[in-house]
N, C-alpha and C positions, 0 to 999 in steps of 0.2 A: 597811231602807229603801234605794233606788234611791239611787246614784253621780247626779253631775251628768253624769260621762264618759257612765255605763250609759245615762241618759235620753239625750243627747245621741247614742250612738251607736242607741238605739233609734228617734228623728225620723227619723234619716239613713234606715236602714235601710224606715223608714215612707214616706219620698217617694222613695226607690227603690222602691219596692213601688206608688208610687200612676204612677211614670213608665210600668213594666212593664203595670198596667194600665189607661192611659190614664186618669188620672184627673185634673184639673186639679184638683178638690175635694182631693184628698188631699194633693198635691202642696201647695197653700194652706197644707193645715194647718203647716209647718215655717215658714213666712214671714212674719215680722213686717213694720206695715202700713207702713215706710220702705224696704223692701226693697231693695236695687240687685245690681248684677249688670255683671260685666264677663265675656263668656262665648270658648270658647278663640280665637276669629279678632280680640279685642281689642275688637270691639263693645261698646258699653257698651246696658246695657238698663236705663232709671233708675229705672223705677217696677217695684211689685208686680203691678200690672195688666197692664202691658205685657211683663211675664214671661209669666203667666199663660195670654195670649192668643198669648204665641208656642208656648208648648207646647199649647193646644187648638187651631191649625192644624196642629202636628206630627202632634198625635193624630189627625185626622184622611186622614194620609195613611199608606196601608196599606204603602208601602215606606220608612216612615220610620226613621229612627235610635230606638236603645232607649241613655237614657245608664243608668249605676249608677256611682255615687261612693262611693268606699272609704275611709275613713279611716285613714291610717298614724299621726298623734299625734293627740290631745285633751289640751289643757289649758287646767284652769278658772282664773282671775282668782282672786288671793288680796286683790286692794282693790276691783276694781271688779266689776260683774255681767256680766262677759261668759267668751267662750271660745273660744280658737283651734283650729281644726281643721284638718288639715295629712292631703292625703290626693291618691290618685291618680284618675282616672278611664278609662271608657273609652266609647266610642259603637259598640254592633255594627249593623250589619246584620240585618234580618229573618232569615236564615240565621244567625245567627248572627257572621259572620265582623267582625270589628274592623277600621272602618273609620277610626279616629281614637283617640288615646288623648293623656294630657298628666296635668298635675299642678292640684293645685285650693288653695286657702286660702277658708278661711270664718271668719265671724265668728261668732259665738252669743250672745244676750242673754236674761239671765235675768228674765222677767215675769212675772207676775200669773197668767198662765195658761199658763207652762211655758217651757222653753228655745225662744228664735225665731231664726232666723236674719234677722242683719241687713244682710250683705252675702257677695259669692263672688267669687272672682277665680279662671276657668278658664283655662290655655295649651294650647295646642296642640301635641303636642311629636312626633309621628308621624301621618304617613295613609297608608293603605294603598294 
């Protein structure tokens, strides 16, 4: 049987897979319905909706940023249902070339229908 680490680093892995391919649907699927978001320029984004539709304007622009979030720790909650995720990221360029990169913390919530994330807190720690 699947680690809560395993499943959790498999979501991650799943809405980097749905960023790569422009998919707000897949992207959804990691996000529980309280969702918030503080992304690396400090902006806060409060809802799960208003995430969403910022990445299908992204998706929509063919020079846009590709992000992938990497996770360096996972660890589950021994009292309550959740999980920290402690990881780096980066934003390239269509070329490829990294035009942003910084450090990430997530929260994780374990539900009824699988680990969700309930919030992210992105910095911004280099641009190119």
């Amino acid at each position: 049987m699947p680690t809560s680490e395993s499943l959790i680093r498999t979501a991650r892995e799943r809405s980097n897979r749905g960023i790569a391919e422009r998919s707000a649907n897949i992207v959804a699927e990691s996000l529980d319905t309280d969702f918030v978001v503080i992304v690396g320029d400090g902006t806060l984004i409060p809802t799960r909706d208003a995430y969403l539709d910022a990445y299908r304007s992204q998706f929509a622009d063919p020079s846009r940023l590709r992000y992938v979030r990497t996770p360096d720790i996972i660890e589950v909650s021994s009292s309550h249902p959740l999980a920290s995720e402690q990881g780096h990221w980066t934003a390239t360029l269509p070329d490829g070339t990294i035009s942003y990169s910084g450090t990430y913390s997530a929260i994780w919530r374990r539900t009824p229908s699988g680990w969700k994330l309930r919030s992210e807190l992105f910095v911004t720690l280099t641009q190119a």
